[in-house]
C-alpha positions in Angstrom: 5.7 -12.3 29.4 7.4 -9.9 27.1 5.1 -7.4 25.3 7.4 -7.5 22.7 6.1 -10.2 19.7 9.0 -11.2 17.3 7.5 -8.8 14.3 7.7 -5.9 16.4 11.7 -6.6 17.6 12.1 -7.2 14.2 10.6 -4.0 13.2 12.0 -1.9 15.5 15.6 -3.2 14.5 15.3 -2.7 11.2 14.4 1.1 11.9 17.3 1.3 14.3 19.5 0.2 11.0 18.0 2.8 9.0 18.5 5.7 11.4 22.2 4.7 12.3 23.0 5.0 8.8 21.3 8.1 8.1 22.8 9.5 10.9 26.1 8.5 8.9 25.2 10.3 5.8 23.8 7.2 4.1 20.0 7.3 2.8 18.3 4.1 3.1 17.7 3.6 -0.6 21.4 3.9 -1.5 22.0 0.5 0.3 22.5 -2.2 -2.9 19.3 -3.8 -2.8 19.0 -7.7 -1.6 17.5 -9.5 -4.6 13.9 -10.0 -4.7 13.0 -13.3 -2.4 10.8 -14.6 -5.9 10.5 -17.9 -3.6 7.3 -16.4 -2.3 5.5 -15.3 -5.6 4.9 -19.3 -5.8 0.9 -19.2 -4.5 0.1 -16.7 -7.3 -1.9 -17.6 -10.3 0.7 -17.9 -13.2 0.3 -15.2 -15.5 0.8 -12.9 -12.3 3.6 -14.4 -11.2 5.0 -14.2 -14.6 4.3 -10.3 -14.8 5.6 -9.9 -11.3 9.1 -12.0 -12.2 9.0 -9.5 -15.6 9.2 -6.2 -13.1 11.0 -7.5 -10.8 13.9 -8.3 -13.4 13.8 -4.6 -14.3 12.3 -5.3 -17.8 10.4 -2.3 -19.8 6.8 -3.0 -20.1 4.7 -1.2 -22.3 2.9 1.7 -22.0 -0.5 3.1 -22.9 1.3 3.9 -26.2 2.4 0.5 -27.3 5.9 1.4 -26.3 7.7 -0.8 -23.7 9.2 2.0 -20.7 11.7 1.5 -18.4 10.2 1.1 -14.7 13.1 1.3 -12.6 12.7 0.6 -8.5 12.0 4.1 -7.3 7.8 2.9 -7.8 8.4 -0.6 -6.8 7.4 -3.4 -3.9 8.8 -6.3 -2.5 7.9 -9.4 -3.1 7.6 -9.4 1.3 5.0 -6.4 1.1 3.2 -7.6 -2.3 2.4 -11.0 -0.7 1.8 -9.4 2.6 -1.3 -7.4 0.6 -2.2 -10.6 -1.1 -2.6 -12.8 2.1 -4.5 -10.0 3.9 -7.1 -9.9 1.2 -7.4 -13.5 0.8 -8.3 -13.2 4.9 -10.9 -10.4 4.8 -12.3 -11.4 1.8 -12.9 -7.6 0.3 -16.0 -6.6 -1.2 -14.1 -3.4 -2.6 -10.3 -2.1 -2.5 -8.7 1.3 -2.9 -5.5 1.7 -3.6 -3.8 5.8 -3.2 -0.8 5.7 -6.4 -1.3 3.0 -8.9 2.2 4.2 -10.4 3.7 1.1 -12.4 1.2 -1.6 -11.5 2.7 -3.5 -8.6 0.8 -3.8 -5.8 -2.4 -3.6 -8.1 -1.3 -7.2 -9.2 -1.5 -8.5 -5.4 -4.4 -6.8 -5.4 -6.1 -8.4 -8.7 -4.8 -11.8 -7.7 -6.0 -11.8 -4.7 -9.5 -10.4 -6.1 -9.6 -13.4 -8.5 -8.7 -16.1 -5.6 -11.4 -15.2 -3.8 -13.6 -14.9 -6.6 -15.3 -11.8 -5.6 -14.7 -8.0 -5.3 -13.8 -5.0 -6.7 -10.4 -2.9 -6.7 -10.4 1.1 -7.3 -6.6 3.0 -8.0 -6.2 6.4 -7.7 -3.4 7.9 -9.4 -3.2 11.5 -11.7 -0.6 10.9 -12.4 -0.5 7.5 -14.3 -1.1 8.6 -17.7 1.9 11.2 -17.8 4.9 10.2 -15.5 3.7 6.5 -15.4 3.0 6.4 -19.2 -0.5 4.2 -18.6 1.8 1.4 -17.5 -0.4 0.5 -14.6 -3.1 0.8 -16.3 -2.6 -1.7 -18.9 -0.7 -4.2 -16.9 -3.8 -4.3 -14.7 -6.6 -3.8 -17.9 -4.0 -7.1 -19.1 -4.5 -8.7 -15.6 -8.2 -8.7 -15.8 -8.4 -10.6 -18.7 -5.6 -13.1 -18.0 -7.7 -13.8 -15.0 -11.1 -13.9 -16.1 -12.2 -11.0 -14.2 -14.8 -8.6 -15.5 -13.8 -5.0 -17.1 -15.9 -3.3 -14.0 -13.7 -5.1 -11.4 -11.3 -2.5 -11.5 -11.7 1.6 -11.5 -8.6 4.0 -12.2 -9.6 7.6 -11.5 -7.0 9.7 -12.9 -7.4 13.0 -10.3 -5.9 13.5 -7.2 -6.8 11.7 -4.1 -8.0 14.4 -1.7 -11.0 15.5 -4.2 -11.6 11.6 -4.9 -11.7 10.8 -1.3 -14.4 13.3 -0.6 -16.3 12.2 -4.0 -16.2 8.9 -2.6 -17.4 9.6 1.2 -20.5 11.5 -0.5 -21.2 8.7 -2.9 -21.1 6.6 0.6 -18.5 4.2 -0.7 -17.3 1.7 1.7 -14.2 -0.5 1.5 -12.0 -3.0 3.9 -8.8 -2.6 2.4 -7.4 1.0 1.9 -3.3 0.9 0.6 -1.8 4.3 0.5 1.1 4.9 -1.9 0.9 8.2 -3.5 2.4 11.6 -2.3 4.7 10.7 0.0 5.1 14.4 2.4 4.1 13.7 5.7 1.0 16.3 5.1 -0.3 14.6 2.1 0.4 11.0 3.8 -1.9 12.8 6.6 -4.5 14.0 4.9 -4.8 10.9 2.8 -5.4 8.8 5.9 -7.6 11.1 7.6 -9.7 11.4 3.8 -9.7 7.6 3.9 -10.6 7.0 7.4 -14.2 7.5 7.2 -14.1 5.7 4.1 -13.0 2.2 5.7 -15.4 -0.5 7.1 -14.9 -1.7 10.6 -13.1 -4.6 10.4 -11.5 -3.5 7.3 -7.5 -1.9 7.3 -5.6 0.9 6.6 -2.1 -0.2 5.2 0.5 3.1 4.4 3.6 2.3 2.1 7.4 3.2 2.5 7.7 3.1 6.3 11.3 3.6 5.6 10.7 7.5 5.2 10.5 9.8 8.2 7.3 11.5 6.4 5.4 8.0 6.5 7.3 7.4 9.9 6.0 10.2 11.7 2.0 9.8 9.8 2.1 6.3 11.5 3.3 7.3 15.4 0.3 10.1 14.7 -2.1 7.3 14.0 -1.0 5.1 16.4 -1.2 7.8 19.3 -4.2 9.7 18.7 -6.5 7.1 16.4 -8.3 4.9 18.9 -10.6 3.7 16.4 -7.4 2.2 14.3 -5.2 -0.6 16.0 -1.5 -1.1 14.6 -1.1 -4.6 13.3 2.0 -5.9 13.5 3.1 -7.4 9.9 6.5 -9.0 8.6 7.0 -6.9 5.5 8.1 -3.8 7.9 7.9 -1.2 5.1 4.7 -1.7 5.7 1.7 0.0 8.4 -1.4 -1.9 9.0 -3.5 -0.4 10.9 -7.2 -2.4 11.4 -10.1 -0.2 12.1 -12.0 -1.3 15.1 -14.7 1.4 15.7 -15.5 5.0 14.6 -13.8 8.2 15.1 -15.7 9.5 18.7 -12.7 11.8 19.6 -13.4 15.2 21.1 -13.5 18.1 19.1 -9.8 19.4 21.3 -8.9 15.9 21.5 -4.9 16.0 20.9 -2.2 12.9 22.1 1.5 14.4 21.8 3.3 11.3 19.8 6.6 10.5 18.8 7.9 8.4 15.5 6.9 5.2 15.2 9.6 3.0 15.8 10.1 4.7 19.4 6.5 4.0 20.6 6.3 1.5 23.6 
């Protein structure tokens, strides 16, 4: 029997795509988009579906000033990786979410739909960012989600500071969560050290999911993981912009422990 399921072929093509055209001079997000498959919003709760449809039509939403702002696609997520988020929360059933770059609001909205399906949880965005480049956009599309839903004020936390120093408030306040989405600086060092910040900080059971595989900073963070993080297994998903990694036990590497690892897409 092949070792080879039919999301990892169809991962690993998709990176072959993007290297043969970079290796041609073209960068991935110069490609003219596919429209948005807005087929697969359909199991979310109406008003988010409705916000969702608003972004992903490039409309300006309005800021923490009252102002609507242009969002553009350069923050954005697919409706494939969006619902991916959703239907894994729906499955583990979350006591508590963090998510690393709230930016414009996106995958927050899986996130808070998927909070109010299952009735239960809380969701915590990192971003310091939000109320300056981001104009509070996020912020108010989610403070809007809340209330469209039913959900109470405390169900979601934005702490404007950056994620290393919240990570390390967290792990000493002994905060525990089973879904972790990160999304903010996207250098291979920060992508790094935000997984490494945000280990410790996931229940086992629960998953670590990093954003914008198409990037060899995010790339290369992943075959890392992958190689040299027993205690995380790779999940194989269909949105392949997308890492999950499910933590199944804790970190009991050696202190010289050290795996030599290559990108992602060429691990075996």
């Amino acid at each position: 029997m092949s070792r080879w399921t039919g999301k990892s072929v169809k991962y690993l093509a998709t990176r072959a795509a993007v290297r043969l055209l970079g290796a041609v001079g073209i960068h991935p997000r110069s490609w003219a988009p596919a429209p948005p498959k807005l087929e697969l919003l359909k199991p979310l709760d109406e008003h988010t579906r409705s916000r969702l449809l608003s972004m992903y039509r490039s409309e300006p939403q309005l800021g923490a000033d009252g102002q609507p702002h242009p969002i553009g696609n350069v923050a954005g997520m697919s409706p494939e990786e969006g619902m991916t988020i959703y239907d894994l929360c729906l499955a583990a059933k979350p006591k508590a979410t963090l998510e690393i770059g709230l930016a414009f609001g996106y995958s927050t909205l899986y996130f808070l739909a998927a909070l109010a399906k299952n009735k239960q949880g809380t969701h915590t965005a990192v971003d310091p960012l939000q109320s300056s480049i981001f104009f509070g956009v996020g912020a108010l599309l989610a403070k809007t989600s809340l209330k469209e839903n039913g959900l109470k004020p405390d169900s979601f936390e934005l702490i404007e500071e950056r994620s290393d120093r919240v990570a390390v408030d967290l792990a000493r306040a002994e905060a525990k969560f089973e879904v972790i989405f990160i999304d903010g600086n996207h250098r291979f060092d920060d992508v790094l050290t935000d997984f490494y910040l945000c280990a410790p900080l996931c229940a086992i059971g629960g998953y670590v999911i990093l954003h914008d595989m198409w990037m060899s900073s995010i790339h290369t963070a992943a075959g890392f993981i992958r190689t040299n993080r027993s205690d995380f297994e790779w999940r194989p998903s269909d949105a392949g912009n997308l890492a999950v990694f499910k933590k199944v036990a804790e970190d009991q590497r050696d202190w010289r422990h050290f795996r030599s690892f290559k990108m992602f897409g060429d691990q075996g």
